[in-house]
C-alpha positions in Angstrom: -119.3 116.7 -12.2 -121.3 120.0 -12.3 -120.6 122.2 -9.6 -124.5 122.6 -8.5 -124.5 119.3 -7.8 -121.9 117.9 -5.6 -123.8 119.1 -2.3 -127.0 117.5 -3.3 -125.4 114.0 -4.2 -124.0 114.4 -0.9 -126.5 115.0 0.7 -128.4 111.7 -0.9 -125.5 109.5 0.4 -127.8 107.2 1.6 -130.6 107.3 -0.6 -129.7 107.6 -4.0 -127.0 105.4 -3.8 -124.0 106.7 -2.9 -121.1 104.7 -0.2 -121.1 106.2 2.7 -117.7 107.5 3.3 -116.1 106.2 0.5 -114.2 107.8 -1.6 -116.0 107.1 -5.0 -119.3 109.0 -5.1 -122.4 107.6 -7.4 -122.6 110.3 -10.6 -125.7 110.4 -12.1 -123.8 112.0 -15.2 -121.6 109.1 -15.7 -121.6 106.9 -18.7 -120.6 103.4 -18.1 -119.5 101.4 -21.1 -116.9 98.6 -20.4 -117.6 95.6 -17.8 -114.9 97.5 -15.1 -117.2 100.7 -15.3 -120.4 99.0 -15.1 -119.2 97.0 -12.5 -117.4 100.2 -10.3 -120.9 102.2 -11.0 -122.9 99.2 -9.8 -121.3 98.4 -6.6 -120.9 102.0 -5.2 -124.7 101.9 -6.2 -125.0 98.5 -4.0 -122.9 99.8 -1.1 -124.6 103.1 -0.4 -128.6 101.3 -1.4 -127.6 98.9 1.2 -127.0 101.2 3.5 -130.6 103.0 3.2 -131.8 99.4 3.5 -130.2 99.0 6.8 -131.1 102.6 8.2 -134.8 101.9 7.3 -134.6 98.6 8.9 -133.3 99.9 11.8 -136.0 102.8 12.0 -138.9 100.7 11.5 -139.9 97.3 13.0 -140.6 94.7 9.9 -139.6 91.0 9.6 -138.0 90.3 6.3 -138.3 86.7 4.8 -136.7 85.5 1.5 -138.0 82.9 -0.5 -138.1 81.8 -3.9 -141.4 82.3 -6.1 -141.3 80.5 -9.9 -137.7 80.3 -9.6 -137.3 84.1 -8.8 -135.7 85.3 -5.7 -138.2 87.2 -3.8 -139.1 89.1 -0.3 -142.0 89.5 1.6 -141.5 92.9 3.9 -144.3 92.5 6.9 -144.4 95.7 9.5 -145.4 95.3 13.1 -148.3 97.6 12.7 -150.5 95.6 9.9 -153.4 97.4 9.2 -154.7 95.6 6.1 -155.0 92.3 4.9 -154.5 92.8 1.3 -151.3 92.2 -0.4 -149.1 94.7 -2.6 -146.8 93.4 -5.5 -143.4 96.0 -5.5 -141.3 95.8 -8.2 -138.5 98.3 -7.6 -136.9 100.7 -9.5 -133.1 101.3 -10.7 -132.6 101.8 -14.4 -132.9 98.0 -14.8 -129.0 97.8 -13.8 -129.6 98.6 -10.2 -130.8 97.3 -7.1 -130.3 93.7 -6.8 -131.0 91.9 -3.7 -132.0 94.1 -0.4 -130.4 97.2 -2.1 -133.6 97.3 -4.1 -135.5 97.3 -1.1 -136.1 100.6 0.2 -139.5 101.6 -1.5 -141.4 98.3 -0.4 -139.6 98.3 3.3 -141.4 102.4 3.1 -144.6 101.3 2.0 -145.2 98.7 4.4 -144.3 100.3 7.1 -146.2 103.5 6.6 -149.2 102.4 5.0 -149.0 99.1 6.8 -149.4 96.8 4.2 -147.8 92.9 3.7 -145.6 93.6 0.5 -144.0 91.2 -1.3 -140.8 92.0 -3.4 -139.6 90.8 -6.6 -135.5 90.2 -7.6 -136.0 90.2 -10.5 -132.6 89.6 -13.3 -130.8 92.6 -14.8 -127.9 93.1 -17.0 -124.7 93.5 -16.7 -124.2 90.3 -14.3 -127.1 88.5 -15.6 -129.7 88.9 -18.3 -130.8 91.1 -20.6 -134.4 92.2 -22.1 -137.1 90.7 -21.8 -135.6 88.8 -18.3 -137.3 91.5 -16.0 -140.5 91.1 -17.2 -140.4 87.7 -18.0 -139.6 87.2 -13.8 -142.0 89.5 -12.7 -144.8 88.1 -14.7 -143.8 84.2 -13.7 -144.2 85.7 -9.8 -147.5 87.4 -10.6 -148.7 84.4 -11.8 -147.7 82.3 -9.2 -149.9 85.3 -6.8 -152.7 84.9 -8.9 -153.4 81.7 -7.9 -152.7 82.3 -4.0 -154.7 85.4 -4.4 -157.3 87.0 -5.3 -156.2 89.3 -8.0 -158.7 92.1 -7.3 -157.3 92.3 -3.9 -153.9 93.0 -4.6 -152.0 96.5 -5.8 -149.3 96.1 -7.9 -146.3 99.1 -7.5 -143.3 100.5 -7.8 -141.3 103.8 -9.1 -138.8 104.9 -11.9 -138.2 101.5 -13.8 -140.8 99.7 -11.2 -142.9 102.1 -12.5 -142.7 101.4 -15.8 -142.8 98.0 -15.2 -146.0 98.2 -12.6 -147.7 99.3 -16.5 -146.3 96.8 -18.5 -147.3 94.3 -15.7 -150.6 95.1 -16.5 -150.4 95.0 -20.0 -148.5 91.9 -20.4 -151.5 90.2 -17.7 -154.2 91.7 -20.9 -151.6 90.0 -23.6 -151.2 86.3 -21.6 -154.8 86.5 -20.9 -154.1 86.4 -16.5 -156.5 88.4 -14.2 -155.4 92.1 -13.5 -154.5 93.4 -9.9 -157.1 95.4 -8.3 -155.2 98.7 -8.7 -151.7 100.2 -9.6 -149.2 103.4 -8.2 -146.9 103.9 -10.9 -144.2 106.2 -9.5 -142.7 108.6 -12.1 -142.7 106.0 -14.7 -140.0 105.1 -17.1 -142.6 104.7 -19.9 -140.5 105.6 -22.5 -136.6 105.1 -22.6 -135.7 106.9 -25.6 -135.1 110.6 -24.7 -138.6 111.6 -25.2 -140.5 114.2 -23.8 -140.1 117.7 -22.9 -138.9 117.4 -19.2 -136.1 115.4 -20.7 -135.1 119.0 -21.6 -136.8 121.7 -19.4 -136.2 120.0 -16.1 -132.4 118.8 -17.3 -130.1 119.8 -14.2 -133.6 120.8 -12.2 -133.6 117.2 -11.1 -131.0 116.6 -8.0 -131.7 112.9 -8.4 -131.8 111.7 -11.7 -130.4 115.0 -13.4 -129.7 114.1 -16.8 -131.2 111.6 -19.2 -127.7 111.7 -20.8 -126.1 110.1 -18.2 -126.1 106.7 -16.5 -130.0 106.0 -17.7 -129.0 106.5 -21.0 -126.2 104.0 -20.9 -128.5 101.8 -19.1 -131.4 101.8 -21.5 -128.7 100.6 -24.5 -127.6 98.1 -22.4 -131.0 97.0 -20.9 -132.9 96.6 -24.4 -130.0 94.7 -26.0 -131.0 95.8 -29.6 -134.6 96.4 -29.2 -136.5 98.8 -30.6 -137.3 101.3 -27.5 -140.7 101.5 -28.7 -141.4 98.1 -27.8 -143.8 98.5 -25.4 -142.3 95.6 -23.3 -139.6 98.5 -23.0 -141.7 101.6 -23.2 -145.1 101.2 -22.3 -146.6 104.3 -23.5 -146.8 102.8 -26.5 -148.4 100.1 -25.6 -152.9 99.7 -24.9 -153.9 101.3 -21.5 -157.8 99.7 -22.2 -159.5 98.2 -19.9 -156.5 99.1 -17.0 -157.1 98.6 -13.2 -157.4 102.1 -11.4 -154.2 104.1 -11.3 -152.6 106.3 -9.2 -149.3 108.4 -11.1 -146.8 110.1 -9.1 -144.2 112.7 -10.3 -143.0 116.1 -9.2 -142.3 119.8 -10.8 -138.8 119.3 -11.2 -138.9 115.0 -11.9 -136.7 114.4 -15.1 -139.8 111.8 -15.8 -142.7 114.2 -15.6 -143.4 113.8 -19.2 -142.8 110.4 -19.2 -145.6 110.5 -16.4 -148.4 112.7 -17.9 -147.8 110.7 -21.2 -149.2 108.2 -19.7 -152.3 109.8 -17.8 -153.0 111.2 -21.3 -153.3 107.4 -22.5 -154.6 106.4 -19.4 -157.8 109.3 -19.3 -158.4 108.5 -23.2 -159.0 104.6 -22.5 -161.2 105.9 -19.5 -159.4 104.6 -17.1 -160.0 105.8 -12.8 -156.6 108.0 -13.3 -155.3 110.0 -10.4 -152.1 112.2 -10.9 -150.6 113.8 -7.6 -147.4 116.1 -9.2 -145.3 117.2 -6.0 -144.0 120.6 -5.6 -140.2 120.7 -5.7 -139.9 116.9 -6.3 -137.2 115.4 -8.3 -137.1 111.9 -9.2 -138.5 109.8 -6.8 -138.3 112.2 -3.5 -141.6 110.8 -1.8 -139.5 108.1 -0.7 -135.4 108.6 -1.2 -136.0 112.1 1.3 -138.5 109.5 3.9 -138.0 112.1 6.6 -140.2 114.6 4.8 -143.8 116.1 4.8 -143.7 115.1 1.5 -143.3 111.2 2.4 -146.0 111.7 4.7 -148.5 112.9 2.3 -147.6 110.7 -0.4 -147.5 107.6 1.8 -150.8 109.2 3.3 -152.6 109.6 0.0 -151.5 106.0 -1.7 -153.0 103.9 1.9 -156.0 106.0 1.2 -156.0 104.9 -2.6 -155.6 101.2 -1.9 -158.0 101.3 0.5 -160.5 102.4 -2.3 -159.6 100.4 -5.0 -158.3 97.3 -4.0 -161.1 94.5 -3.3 -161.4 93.1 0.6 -158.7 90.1 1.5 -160.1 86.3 1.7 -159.5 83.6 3.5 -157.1 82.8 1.0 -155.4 85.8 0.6 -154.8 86.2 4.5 -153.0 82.6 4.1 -151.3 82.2 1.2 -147.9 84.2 2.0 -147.8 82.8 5.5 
């Protein structure tokens, strides 16, 4: 592994999914290939997502209930301190490979408790235990659904980061597609809007990214293995390419040194050209998905700060229905 490195992935033990005090340490530049390396790669992911799980859980006071939604395993993360009534959709992140279960927690378990919103989380199936493309979407968009008619769709955000981000887009594209309402508003965290290795942070912020730092290593081998033989710019894959008219407001997050900056201002482009209500907030320093893998930050603060604030003035008032329908 390069040498700059080793401190920093270290230092993420917890958050960027490395086991705590284990002996095999999660390497962004690996390649998996075979099932024994995909499987090794995706449990020391497991062990050390888990373990941010619990360390959140024990920080913050949130009941967490599972239940099953359209056949789809899913969680609804409720804090102590509920400020608002509406609900938020999280669809977390992880390369489509990683995450399963509570691992893929930490984002949604963030967001609740800091903007103190009800979330409810989708597990949703990924390759290599289960299936390919189009699985993901097709499970998120049977739980949408299912919210839709709970809810009222213009009071409910839809988010999530990295692949959730990407898939927070295609949510709403797909929802334009089948012809369903669309949320009242998105946060699309450093999106993976495109998973061919385009873009030009791809190469200027290549090893400037402490989280992600490559897009030739374990993403790349994810994205083959994810799309199954589809073309990447299918926009059920890479929503860039896909129609941003008539979009929900949107909020974009990246950073200065996130390996998905590009992938991110691709989007606003597309985004402010369809006249969508775009906001981009680009953090200084960031890498991949800091504003909520380094939670103890100023940087956590202000992001968690500046999405509650965005909700809160996008997303339609709760019902009677909506205040009910997750209970």
């Amino acid at each position: 592994m390069h040498q700059k490195f080793k401190a920093v992935l270290l230092a993420l033990a917890l958050c960027a999914g490395c086991a705590q005090g284990a002996d095999d340490v999660f390497d962004p530049l690996e390649n998996p290939s075979t099932p024994a390396q995909w499987e090794k790669f995706t449990t020391i992911s497991y062990q050390g997502s888990m373990a941010y799980t619990q360390s959140l859980l024990e920080k913050y006071d949130i009941k967490v209930e599972s239940l099953d939604i359209a056949g789809v395993p899913c969680y609804i993360f409720t804090p102590k301190e509920l400020r608002h009534d509406n609900l938020l959709y999280f669809v977390h992140g992880g390369g489509y490979v990683l995450g399963p279960g509570l691992a893929g927690a930490p984002e949604g378990l963030i967001m609740a408790a800091r903007a103190g919103y009800k979330v409810l989380a989708v597990d949703y199936r990924m390759p290599p235990a289960e299936e390919p493309f189009p699985a993901a979407v097709d499970d998120m968009m049977a739980v949408y659904q299912e919210i839709t008619g709970k809810y009222a769709p213009q009071s409910v955000g839809v988010f999530g980061s990295s692949t959730g981000g990407a898939m927070t887009l295609i949510l709403a594209q797909e929802c334009k597609r089948l012809n369903l309402p669309l949320p009242g508003a998105l946060i699309s965290g450093t999106p993976w809007s495109d998973i061919g290795l385009t873009g030009d942070t791809y190469t200027s912020n290549d090893r400037q990214d402490v989280v992600l730092v490559s897009g030739q290593g374990w993403i790349k081998a994810a994205a083959e293995l994810y799309a199954n033989g589809t073309p990447y710019t299918d926009p059920r894959l890479s929503p860039v390419y896909g129609s941003f008219d008539n979009f929900p407001p949107t909020m974009l997050v990246s950073g200065t040194r996130d390996l998905f900056l590009s992938n991110t201002v691709r989007v606003q482009e597309k985004l402010l050209k369809a006249g969508v209500p775009t906001e981009l907030l680009v953090l200084e320093g960031a890498s991949h998905c800091s504003y909520y893998l380094f939670n103890d930050t100023d940087m956590a603060e202000f992001y968690h700060e500046q999405a509650e604030r965005f909700w809160q003035q996008h997303l339609a008032p709760a019902d009677s229905t909506t205040a009910t329908a997750a209970q």
